[in-house]
C-alpha positions as CSV (number, residue, x, y, z in Angstrom):
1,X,114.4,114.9,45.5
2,X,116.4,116.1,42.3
3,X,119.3,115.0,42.2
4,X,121.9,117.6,41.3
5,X,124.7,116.6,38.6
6,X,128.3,117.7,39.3
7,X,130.8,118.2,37.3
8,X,134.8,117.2,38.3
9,X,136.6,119.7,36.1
10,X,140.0,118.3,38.3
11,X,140.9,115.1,35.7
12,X,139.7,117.1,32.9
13,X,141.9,119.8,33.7
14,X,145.4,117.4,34.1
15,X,144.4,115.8,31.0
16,X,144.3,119.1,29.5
17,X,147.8,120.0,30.7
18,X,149.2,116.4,29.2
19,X,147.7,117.6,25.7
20,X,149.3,121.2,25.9
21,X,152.4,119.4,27.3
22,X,152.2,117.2,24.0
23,X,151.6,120.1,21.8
24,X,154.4,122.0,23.0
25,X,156.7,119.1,22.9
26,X,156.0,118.1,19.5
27,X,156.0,121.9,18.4
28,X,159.5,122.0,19.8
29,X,160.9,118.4,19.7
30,X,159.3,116.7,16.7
31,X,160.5,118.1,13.0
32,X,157.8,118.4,10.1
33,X,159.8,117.0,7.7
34,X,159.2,113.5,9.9
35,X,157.4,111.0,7.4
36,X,156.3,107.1,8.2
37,X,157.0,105.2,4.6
38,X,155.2,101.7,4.5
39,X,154.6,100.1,1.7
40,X,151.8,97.5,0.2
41,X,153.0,95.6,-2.7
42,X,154.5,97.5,-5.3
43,X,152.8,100.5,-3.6
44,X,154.8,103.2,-1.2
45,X,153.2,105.4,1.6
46,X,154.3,108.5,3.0
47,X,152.2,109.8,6.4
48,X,153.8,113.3,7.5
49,X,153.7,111.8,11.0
50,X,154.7,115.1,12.3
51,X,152.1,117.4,11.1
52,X,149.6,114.7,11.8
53,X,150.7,115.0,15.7
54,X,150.7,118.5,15.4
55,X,147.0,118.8,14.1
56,X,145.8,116.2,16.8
57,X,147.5,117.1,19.8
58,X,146.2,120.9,19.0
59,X,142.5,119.6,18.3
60,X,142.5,117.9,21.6
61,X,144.0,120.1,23.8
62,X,141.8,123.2,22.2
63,X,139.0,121.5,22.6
64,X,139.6,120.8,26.2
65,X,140.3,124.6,26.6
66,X,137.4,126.2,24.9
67,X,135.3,123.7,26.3
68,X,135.8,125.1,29.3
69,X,135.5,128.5,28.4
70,X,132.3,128.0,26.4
71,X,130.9,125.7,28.8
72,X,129.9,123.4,26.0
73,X,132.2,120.8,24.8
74,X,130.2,120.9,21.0
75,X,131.0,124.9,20.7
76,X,134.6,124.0,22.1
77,X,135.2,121.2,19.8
78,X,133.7,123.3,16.4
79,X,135.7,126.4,16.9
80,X,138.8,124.2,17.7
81,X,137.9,122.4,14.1
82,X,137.7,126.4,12.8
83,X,141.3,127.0,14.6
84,X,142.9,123.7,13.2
85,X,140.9,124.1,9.8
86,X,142.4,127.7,9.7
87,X,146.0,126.5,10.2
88,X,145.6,123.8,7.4
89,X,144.8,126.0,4.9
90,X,147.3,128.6,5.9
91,X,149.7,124.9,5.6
92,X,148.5,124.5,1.5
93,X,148.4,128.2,0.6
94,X,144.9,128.1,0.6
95,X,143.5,130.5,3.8
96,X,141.9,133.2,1.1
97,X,139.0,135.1,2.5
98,X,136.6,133.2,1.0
99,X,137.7,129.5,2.3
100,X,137.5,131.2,5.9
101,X,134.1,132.0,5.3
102,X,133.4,128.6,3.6
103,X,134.7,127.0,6.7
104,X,133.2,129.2,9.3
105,X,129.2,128.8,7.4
106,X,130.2,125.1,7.5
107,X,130.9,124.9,10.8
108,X,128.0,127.5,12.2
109,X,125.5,125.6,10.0
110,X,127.0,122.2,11.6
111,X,126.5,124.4,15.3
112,X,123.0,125.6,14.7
113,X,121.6,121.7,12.9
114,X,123.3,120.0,16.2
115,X,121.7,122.5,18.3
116,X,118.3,122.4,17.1
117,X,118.1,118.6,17.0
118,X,120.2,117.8,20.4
């Protein structure tokens, strides 16, 4: 007898809540101009700490999401990469026509090669 697989979308879903609960905290809470300095010998650090939570807490909880929706966690995490990758160029002044498309064919080529081997 086959053996059926099942999935538990219940823990996936609460985890999923946390990350949009994170999000929106850090949207609200958290300002960008928050930096971590550290420094190695006569050399000083600066991490924007704040857009780096921002950009990780979205990926995370987007993924979640449209993996659900897509039914496919790959095609979830890829346009959640195309989301994130969107808002990082719109962050440098860079979101011109072309870098979308750039970074759509990257990701679709990245979609069809995983597909096609997996």
């Amino acid at each position: 007898m086959i053996a059926k697989y099942r999935r538990n979308f219940l823990p996936t879903f609460i985890i999923n809540i946390i990350f949009w609960l994170s999000w929106f905290y850090i949207v609200f809470k958290i300002p960008p101009e928050l930096n971590f300095q550290f420094s190695i010998f006569n050399f000083q650090f600066l991490f924007p700490t704040g857009f780096i939570f921002f950009f990780l807490t979205l990926i995370m909880s987007l993924t979640l999401t449209l993996a659900f929706v897509f039914s496919n966690t790959r095609r979830g995490f890829f346009l959640s990469l195309f989301i994130c990758g969107i808002l990082l160029l719109r962050l440098i002044k860079q979101a011109h026509f072309l870098n979308l498309i750039l970074l759509g064919g990257i990701l679709s080529c990245l979609e069809i090669y995983f597909s096609k081997t997996h």
